[in-house]
KOLMAR-334215 format. One line per 5 residues: number of its first residue (from 1); their letters; for each residue x, y, z of C-alpha. Coordinates in pm, whole numbers. Example, Ala and Ser with C-alpha at 12.3 -4.5 7.8 and 13.67 -1.06 7.14 Angstrom:
BEGIN
1	as	1230:-450:780 ~ 1367:-106:714
This chain:
BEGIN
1	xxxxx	5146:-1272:-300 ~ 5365:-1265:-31 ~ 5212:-1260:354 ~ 5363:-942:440 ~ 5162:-803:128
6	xxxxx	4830:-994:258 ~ 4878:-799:619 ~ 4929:-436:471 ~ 4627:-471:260 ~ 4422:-614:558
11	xxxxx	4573:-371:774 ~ 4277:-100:793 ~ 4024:-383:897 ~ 4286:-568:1103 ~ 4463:-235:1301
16	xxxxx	4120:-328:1561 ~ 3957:-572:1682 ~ 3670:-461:1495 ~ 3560:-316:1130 ~ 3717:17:1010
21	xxxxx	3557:308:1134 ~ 3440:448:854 ~ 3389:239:517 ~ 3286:458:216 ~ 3142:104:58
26	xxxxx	2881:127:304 ~ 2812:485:232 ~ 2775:432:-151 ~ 2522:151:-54 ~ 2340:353:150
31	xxxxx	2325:533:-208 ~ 2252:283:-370 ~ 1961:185:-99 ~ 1746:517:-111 ~ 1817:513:-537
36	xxxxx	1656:190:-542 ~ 1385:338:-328 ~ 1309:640:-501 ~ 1330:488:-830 ~ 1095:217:-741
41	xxxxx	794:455:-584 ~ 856:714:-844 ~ 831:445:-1071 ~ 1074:582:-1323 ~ 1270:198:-1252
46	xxxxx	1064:-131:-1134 ~ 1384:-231:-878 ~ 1254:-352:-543 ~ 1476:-436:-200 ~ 1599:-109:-157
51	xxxxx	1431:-76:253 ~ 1584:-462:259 ~ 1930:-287:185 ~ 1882:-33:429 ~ 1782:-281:721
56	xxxxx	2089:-472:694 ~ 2311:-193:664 ~ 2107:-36:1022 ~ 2178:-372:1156 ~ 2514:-407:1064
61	xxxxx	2616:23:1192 ~ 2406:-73:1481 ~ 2494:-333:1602 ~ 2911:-284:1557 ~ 2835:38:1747
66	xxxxx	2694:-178:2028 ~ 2957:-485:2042 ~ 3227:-245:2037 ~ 3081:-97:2335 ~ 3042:-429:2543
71	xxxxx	3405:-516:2428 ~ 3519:-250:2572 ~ 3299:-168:2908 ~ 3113:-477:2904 ~ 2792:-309:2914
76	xxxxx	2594:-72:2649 ~ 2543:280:2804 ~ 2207:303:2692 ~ 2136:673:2715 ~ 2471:742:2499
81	xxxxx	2292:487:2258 ~ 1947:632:2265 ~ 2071:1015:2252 ~ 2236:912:1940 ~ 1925:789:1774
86	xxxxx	1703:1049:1856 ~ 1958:1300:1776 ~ 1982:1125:1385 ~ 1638:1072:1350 ~ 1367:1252:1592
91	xxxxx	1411:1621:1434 ~ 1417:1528:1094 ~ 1143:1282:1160 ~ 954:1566:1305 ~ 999:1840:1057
96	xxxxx	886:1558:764 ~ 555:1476:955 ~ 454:1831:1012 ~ 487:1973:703 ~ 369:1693:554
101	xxxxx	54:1783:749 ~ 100:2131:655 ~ 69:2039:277 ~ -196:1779:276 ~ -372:2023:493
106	xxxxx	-351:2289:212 ~ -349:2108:-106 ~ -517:1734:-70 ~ -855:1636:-6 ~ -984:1731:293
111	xxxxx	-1196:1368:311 ~ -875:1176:317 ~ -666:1488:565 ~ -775:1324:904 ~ -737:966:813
116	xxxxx	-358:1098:740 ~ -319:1271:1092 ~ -431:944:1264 ~ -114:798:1023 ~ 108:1116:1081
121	xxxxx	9:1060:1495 ~ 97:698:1446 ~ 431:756:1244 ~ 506:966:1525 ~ 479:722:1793
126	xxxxx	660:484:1556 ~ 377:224:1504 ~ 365:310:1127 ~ 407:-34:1075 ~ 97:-221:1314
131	xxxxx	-77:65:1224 ~ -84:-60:802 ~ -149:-434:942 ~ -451:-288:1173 ~ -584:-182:833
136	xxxxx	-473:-444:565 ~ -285:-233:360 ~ -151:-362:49 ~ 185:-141:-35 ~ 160:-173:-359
141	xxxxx	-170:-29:-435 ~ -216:231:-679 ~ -601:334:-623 ~ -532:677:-448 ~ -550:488:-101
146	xxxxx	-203:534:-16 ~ -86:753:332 ~ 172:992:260 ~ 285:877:609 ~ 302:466:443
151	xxxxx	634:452:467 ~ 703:521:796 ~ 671:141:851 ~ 1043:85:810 ~ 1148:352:1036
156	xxxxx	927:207:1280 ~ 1033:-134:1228 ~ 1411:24:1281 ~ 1325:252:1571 ~ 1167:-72:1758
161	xxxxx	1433:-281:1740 ~ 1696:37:1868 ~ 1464:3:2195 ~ 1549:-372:2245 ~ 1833:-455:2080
166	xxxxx	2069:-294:2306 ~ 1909:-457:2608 ~ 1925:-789:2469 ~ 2306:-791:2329 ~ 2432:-727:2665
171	xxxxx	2192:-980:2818 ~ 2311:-1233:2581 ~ 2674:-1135:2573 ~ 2679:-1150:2945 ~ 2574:-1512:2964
176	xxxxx	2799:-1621:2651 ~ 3091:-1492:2866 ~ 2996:-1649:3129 ~ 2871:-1996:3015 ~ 3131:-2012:2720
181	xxxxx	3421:-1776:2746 ~ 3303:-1644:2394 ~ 3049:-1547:2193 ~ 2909:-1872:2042 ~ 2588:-1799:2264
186	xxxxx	2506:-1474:2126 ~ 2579:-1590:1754 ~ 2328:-1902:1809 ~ 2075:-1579:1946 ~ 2129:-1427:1631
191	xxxxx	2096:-1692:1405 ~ 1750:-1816:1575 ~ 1617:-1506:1542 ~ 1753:-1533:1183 ~ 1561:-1806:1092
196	xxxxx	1265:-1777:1293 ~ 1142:-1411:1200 ~ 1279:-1513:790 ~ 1000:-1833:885 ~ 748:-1661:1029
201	xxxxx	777:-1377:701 ~ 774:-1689:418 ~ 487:-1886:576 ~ 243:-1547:677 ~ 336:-1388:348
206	xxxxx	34:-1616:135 ~ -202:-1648:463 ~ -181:-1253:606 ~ 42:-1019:313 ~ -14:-713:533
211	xxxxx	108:-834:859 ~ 382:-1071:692 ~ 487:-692:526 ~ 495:-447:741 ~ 500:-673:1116
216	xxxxx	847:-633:1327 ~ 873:-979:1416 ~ 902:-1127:1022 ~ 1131:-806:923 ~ 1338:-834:1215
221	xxxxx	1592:-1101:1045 ~ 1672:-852:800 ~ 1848:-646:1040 ~ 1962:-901:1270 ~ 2144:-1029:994
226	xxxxx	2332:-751:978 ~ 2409:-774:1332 ~ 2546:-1096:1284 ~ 2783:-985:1004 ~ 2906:-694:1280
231	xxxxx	2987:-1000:1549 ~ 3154:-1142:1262 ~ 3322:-874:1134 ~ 3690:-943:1313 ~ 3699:-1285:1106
236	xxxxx	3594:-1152:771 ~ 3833:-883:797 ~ 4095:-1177:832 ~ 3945:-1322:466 ~ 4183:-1341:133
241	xxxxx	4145:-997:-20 ~ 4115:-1106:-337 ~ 3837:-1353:-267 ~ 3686:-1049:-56 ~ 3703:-864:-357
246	xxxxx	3512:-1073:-600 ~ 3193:-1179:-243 ~ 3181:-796:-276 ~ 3100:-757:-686 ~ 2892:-1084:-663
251	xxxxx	2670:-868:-370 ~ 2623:-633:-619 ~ 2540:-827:-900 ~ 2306:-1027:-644 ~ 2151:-717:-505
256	xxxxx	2046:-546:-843 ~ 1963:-846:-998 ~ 1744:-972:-782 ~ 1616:-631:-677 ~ 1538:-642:-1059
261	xxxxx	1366:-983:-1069 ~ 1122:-886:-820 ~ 785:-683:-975 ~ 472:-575:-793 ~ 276:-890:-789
266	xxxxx	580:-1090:-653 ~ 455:-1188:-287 ~ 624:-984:-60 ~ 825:-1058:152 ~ 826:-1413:135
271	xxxxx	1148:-1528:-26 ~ 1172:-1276:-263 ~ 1379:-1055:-28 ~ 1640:-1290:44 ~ 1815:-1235:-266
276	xxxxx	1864:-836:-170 ~ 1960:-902:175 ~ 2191:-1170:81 ~ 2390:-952:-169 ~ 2411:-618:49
281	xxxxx	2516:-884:338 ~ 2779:-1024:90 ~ 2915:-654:-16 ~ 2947:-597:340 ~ 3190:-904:449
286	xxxxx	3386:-867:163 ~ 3498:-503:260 ~ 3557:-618:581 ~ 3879:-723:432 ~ 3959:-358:240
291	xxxxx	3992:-534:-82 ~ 4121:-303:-352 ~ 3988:-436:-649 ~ 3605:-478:-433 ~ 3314:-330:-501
296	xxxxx	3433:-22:-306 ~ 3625:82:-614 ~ 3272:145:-731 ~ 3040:279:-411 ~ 3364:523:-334
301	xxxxx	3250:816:-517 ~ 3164:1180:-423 ~ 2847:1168:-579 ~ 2771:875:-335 ~ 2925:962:-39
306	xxxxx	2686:1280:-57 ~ 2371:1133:-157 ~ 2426:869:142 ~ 2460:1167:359 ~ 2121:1270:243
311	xxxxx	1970:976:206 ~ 1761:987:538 ~ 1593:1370:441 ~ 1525:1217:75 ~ 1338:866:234
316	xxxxx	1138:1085:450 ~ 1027:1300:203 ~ 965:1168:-169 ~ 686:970:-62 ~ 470:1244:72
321	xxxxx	556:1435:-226 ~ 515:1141:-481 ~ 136:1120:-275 ~ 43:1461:-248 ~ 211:1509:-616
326	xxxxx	-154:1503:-827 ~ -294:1731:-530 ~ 16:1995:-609 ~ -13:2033:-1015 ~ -381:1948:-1034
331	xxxxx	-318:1693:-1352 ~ -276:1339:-1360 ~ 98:1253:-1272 ~ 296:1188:-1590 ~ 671:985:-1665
336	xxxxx	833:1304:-1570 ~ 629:1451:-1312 ~ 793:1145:-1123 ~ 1106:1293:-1169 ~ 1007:1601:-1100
341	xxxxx	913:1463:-772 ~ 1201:1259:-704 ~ 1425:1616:-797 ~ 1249:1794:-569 ~ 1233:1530:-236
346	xxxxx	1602:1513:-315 ~ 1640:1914:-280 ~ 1406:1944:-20 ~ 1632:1657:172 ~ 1968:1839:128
351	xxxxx	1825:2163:243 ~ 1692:1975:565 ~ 2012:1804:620 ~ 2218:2114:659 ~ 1922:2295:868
356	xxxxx	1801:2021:1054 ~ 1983:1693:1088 ~ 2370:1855:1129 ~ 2296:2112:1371 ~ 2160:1814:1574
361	xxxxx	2354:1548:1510 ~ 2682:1766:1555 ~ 2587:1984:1818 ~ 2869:2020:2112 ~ 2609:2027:2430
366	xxxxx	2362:1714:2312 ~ 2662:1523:2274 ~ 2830:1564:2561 ~ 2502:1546:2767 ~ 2313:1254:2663
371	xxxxx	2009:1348:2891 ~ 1983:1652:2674 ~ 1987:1480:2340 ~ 1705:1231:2441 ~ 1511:1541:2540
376	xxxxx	1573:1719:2248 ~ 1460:1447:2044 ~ 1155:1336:2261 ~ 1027:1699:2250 ~ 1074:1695:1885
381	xxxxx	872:1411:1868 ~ 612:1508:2101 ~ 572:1808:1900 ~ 516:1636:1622 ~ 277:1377:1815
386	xxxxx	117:1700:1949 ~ 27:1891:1605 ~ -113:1542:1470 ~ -359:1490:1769 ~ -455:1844:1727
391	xxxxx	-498:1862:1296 ~ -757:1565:1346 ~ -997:1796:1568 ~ -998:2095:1312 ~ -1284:2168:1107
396	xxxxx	-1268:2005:752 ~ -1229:2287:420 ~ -1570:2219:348 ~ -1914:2391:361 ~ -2137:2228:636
401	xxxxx	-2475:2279:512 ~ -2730:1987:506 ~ -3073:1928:428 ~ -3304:1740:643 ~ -3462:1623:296
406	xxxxx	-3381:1403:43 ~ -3129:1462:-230 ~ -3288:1448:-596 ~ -3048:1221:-797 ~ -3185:1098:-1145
411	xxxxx	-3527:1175:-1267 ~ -3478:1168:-1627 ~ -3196:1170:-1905 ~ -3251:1534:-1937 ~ -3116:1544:-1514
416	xxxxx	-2805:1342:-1671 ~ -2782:1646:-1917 ~ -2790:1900:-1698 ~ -2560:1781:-1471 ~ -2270:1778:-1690
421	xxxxx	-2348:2121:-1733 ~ -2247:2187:-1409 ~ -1960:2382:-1214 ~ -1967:2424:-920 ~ -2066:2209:-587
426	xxxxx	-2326:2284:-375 ~ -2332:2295:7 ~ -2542:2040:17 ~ -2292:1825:-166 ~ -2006:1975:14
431	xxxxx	-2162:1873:364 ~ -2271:1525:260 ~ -1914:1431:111 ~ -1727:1342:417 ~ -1990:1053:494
436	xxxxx	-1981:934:87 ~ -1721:679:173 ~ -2003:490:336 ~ -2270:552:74 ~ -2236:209:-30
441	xxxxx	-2457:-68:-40 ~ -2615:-266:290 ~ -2819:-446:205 ~ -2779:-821:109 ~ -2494:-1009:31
446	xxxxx	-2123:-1002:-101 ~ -1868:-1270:13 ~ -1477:-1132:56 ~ -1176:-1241:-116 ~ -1107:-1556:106
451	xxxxx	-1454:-1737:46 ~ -1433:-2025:-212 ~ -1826:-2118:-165 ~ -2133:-1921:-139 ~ -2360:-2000:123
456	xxxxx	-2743:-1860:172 ~ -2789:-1634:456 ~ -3059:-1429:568 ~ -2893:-1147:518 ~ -2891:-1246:181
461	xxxxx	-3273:-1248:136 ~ -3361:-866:35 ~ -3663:-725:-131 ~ -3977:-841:7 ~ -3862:-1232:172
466	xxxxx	-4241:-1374:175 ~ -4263:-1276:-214 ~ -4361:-1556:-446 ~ -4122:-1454:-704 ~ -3796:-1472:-674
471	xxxxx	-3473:-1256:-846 ~ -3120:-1384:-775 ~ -2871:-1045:-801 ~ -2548:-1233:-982 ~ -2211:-1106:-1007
476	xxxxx	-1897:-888:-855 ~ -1915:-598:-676 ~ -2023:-421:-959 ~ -2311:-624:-871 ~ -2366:-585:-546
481	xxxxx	-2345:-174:-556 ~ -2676:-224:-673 ~ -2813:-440:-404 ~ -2992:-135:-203 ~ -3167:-85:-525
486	xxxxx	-3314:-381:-605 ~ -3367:-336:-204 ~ -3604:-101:-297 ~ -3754:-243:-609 ~ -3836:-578:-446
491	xxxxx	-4026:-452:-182 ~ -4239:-227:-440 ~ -4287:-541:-656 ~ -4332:-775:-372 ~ -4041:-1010:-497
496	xxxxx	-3796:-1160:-298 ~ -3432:-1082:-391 ~ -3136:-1300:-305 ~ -2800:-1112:-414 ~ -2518:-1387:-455
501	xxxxx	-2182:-1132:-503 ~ -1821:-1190:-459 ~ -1570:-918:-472 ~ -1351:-926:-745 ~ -1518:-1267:-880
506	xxxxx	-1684:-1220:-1238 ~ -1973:-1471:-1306 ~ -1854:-1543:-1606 ~ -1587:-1880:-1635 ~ -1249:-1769:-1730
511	xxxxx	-952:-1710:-1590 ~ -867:-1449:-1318 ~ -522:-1347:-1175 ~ -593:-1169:-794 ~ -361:-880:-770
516	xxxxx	-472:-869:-361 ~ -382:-1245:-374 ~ -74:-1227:-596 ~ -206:-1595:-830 ~ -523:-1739:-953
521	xxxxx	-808:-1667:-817 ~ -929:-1993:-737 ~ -1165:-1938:-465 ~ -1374:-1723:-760 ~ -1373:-2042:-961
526	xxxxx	-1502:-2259:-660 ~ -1746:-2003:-542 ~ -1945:-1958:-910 ~ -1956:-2329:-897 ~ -2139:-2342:-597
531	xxxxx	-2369:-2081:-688 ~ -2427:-2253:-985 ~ -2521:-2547:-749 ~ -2743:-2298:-538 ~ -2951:-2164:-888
536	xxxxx	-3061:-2576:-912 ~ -3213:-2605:-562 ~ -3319:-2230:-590 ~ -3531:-2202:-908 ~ -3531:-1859:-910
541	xxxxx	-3780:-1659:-1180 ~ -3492:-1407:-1288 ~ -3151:-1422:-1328 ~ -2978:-1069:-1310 ~ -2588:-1072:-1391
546	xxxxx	-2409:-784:-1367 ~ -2063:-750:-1367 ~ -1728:-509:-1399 ~ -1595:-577:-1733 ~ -1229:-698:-1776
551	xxxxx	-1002:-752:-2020 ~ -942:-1098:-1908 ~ -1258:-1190:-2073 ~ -1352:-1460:-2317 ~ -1621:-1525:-2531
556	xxxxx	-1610:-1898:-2431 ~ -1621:-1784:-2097 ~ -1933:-1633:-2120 ~ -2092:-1879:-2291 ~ -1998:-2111:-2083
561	xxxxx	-2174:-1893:-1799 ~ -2521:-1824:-1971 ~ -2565:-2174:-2065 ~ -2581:-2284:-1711 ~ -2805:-2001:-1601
566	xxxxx	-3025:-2072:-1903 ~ -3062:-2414:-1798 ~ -3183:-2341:-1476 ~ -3496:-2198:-1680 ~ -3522:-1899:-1544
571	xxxxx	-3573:-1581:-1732 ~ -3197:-1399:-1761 ~ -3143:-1011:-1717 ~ -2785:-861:-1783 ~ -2769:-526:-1700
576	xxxxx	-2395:-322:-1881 ~ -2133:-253:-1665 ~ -2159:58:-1492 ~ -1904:372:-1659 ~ -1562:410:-1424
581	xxxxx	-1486:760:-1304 ~ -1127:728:-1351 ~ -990:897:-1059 ~ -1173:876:-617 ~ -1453:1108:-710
586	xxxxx	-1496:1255:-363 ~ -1152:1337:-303 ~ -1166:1472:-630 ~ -1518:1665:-591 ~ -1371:1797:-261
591	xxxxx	-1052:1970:-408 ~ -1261:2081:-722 ~ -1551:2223:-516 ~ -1579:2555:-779 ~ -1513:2298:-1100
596	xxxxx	-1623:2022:-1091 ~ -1631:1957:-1412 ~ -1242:1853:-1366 ~ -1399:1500:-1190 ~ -1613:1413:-1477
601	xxxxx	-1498:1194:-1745 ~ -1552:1180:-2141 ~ -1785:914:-2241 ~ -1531:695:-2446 ~ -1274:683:-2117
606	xxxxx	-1545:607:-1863 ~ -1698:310:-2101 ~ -1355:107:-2120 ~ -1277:-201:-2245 ~ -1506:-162:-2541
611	xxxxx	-1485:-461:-2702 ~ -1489:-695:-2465 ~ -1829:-485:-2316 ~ -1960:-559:-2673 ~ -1869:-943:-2672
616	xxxxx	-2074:-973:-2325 ~ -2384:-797:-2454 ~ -2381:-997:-2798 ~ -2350:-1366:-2530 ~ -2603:-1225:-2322
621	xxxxx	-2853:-1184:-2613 ~ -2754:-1461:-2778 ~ -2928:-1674:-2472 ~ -3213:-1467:-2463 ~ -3151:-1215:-2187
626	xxxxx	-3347:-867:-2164 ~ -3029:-607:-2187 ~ -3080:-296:-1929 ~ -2811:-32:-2055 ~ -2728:155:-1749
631	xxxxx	-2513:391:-1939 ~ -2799:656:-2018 ~ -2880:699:-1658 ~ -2486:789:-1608 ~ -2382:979:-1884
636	xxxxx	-2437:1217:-2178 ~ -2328:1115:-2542 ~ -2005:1302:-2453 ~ -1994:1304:-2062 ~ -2022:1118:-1756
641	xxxxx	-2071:1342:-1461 ~ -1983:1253:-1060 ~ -2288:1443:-961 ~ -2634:1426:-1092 ~ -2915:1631:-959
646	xxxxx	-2752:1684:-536 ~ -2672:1246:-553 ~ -2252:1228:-585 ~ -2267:905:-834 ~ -1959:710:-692
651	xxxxx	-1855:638:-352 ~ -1463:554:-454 ~ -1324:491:-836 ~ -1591:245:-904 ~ -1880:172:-745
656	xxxxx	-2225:398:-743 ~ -2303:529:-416 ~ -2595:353:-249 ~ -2841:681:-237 ~ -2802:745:-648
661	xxxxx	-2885:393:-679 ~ -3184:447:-530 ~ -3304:680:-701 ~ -3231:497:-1035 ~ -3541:311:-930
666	xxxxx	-3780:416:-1223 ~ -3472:353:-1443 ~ -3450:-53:-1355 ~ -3806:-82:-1217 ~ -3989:-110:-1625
671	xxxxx	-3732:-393:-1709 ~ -3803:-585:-1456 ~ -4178:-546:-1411 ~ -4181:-699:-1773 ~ -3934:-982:-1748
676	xxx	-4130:-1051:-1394 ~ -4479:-1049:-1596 ~ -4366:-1300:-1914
């Protein structure tokens, strides 16, 4: 190859001193970005990195925008740079957040609708991010808990670093120039904040997950690094184009594959991300140099280059839709509802990109008055901040009566009956559901995720303390729902209760992977050893285990279990695991409020794991324990309602409300008096 060849092929990187102006490789990966995306929420592909993509490819737009500027003027003209931003993503922004409102307002539950205007209020503001740290949220969740405002965090993540980075490239610039001559100062800036924010994500990512997640200052390498590849964009336009070529197909290959590698319960972000960011970084360089044979031959497509110019509209809205989804079609989302929704978030985007985000972005008088554009865009987001603030003051779709008396729950199996006879929800019901989120559970005990070792508290002492007799509660947090219950029975009995719970943490020895925790759940291990210890200086009377049932159990296990308890000679108690509803039963009750019948669940769902429920039972007896089935005081031979008598029975997608618990007293009460008087 002669060196005349070499300089016309590098000639569209090398005509400036910068990158090309336009590079239809970056638009295809901005396709590629928001497919990943899409596919990965939707989950019609497990492929992760996707938002990764996108902040190097910000960083990289961004920040050649703003070096070109201080190469040419020496400064950053930071209401041009600012009226840009709002202009591309304030009205878009905007429209997505209020009718997001606008359909969770008509279609989801109204228990979850203001909890999503204090998200849609902070997406607003662009605090998405601290906002999901503030509240632990794990991304990955799939227990109905998600915002359809969640993934906002990246946008905010992107919209804080547009307020600083500007200010601190000409800062740092500016003193490069003038210590150096160059810019070795501001590539050593970028580089330390490189590695120090890439740090700070690996080593927070096993002590904090949510803040190493969704927190600005351990994301922020992502798009620096693009950044850097921008300052360095004049030399890698100078590279061999056929080495260009092949850096660009191995950051690809690197991207997808390691976007592939990467599943749910890999800890994110840790290092896992690297391998994303690394390839789009190395598809970027190599088209600095225009290769011919690069990847570009690939990402330079029509159907590309117009899903990148959509790609913002479908981001904003496929989430919302993918959350809302269930709330829309009234069914349980199937394989290709998720296409459905990722169809229709891609629709909904193009129409909003020709409405909304061209007649902005492209309009004559916000251009040429920068002023204008910033107050275009900061009116469209105080609009937007505006309607938020104002949806969480309206009255909820529900009926406010209440009753200054107590709700009847269970009285007999015949109350079980008629419940699952029922339709419709009364107003009693409808006014007590927005506070049914906190009918759980006060009293006594239940250590969190982090504890390895129980230790006695008072608060742990329930029942009636001074009673002679003691009963130690044992298990998970299908133990502890029924702690206000045995609240209740203890005092009748005069025995003292002492609940020893751990969320999560089955009494029973075998092995547990923490999906919260992303590995072994060792700290359940260490804590049922010291509770084990605990029994031995205790000497409690009973021994009541209760438990959630899991597949992860093992006959060995449980034996293992009962023959320490039984050792500690007191009399053993295990009560079944309680049925699961399925689905959150007061979001469900309170979009079902003339059918309720549509939260209830068949007998044979609710009572899962069958077999391994059987294999418990059969240990537990096997060591002498008095069984308490708690399935008749849930369910019918074919039903399991998610109201009985005016009590709702679940507070979430597991765990019995506190106030039907109570009233399951003459239920438990029997079993225990005679256990108590042998």
């Amino acid at each position: 190859m002669t060196t005349d060849t070499r300089t016309r092929r590098r000639a569209p990187a090398a005509q400036t001193e910068r990158l090309r102006k336009y590079r239809p490789d970056i638009q295809g990966l901005r396709a590629v970005a928001i497919m990943m995306v899409v596919s990965m929420h939707c989950g019609i592909l497990d492929i992760h990195g996707g938002v990764d993509v996108s902040f190097v490819l910000s960083g990289f737009l961004i920040g050649g925008q703003l070096l070109a500027e201080i190469d040419k003027t020496g400064k950053v003209s930071l209401s041009k740079f600012w009226a840009r931003r709002f202009r591309r993503l304030a009205p878009a922004m905007a429209v997505t957040i209020i009718g997001t409102a606008v359909l969770a307002w008509l279609y989801a539950s109204p228990l979850r609708f203001r909890s999503y205007m204090e998200d849609g209020l902070a997406a607003s503001l662009s605090v998405m991010n601290w906002r999901l740290v503030e509240t632990g949220t794990d991304y990955f969740a799939d227990d109905g808990s998600q915002s359809p405002y969640q993934h906002f965090w990246s946008l905010g993540i992107e919209e804080q670093f547009y307020v600083i980075a500007p200010i601190a490239l000409v800062v740092t610039a500016w003193l490069s120039r003038l210590l150096f001559r160059n810019r070795v100062l501001v590539a050593l800036f970028l580089m330390t904040v490189i590695g120090g924010s890439a740090y700070l994500g690996y080593a927070q990512t096993s002590e904090n997950q949510p803040l190493a997640y969704f927190s600005t200052h351990t994301r922020i390498w992502e798009i620096t690094f693009g950044v850097l590849l921008a300052l360095g964009g004049p030399l890698l336009s100078r590279m061999n184009t056929g080495f260009a070529a092949v850096l660009s197909w191995a950051g690809l290959g690197t991207t997808l594959v390691t976007a592939l590698l990467i599943s749910a319960k890999t800890p994110l972000p840790g290092y896992a991300v690297a391998g994303p960011v690394l390839g789009a970084g190395m598809i970027i360089a190599g088209g600095c140099a225009a290769p011919r044979l690069g990847a570009e031959r690939l990402l330079d497509n029509p159907v590309f280059n117009f899903i990148g110019n959509v790609s913002y509209g479908w981001y904003l809205w496929h989430w919302p839709l993918l959350i809302l989804w269930p709330y829309l079609v009234s069914w349980e989302v199937t394989y290709s509802d998720r296409f459905r929704v990722a169809v229709a978030s891609f629709l909904v985007a193009v129409a909003m990109h020709y409405a909304v985000e061209r007649r902005f972005r492209n309009n004559a008088q916000l251009v040429a008055r920068p002023w204008k554009g910033i107050l275009a865009g900061g009116t469209a987001t105080a609009c937007a901040a505006g309607a938020m603030a104002l949806a969480m003051i309206v009255p909820l779709n529900l009926a406010t009566a209440s009753s200054n008396t107590v709700a009847v729950g269970y009285t007999d199996e015949a109350s079980v009956e008629t419940a699952a006879l029922r339709t419709k929800l009364s107003a009693a019901v409808q006014g007590a559901l927005p506070k049914t989120a906190d009918n759980h559970a006060s009293s006594g005990c239940i250590d969190n995720t982090e504890v390895a070792k129980f230790t006695m508290q008072d608060h742990c002492v329930i029942g009636d303390p001074e009673g002679k007799k003691t009963v130690v509660l044992m298990g998970d947090s299908h133990a502890w729902q029924w702690n206000d219950a045995f609240d209740e029975i203890g005092k009748s009995l005069g025995v003292r209760v002492v609940t020893m719970a751990k969320g999560g943490c089955s009494p029973q020895e075998y092995r547990i992977v923490n999906d919260e925790l992303h590995r072994e759940y060792t700290e359940c291990d260490s804590w049922r050893e010291s509770v084990f210890e605990e029994l031995g200086d205790l000497k409690p009377d009973v021994v009541v285990v209760a438990n959630r049932t899991r597949r992860e159990a093992t006959r060995q296990g449980a034996e293992a279990t009962f023959k320490v308890l039984k050792a500690t000679g007191a009399e053993l108690v295990y009560m079944t695991d309680t049925p699961q509803p399925g689905q959150n039963v007061p979001d469900c009750l309170a979009t079902h409020i003339d059918d309720i019948s549509s939260c209830n669940r068949k007998q044979y769902e609710a009572l899962e794991y069958t077999d391994f429920r059987t294999m418990e039972r059969e240990v537990a007896e096997k060591y002498g324990a008095s069984i308490i089935d708690t399935v008749p005081a849930f369910c019918t031979k074919d039903v399991c309602p998610s109201v009985i008598g005016d009590q709702v029975v679940y507070f979430d997608a597991s765990h019995i409300t506190s106030s039907y618990s109570k009233t399951l007293e003459p239920f438990l009460k029997p079993a225990l008096e005679k256990v108590l008087a042998d």
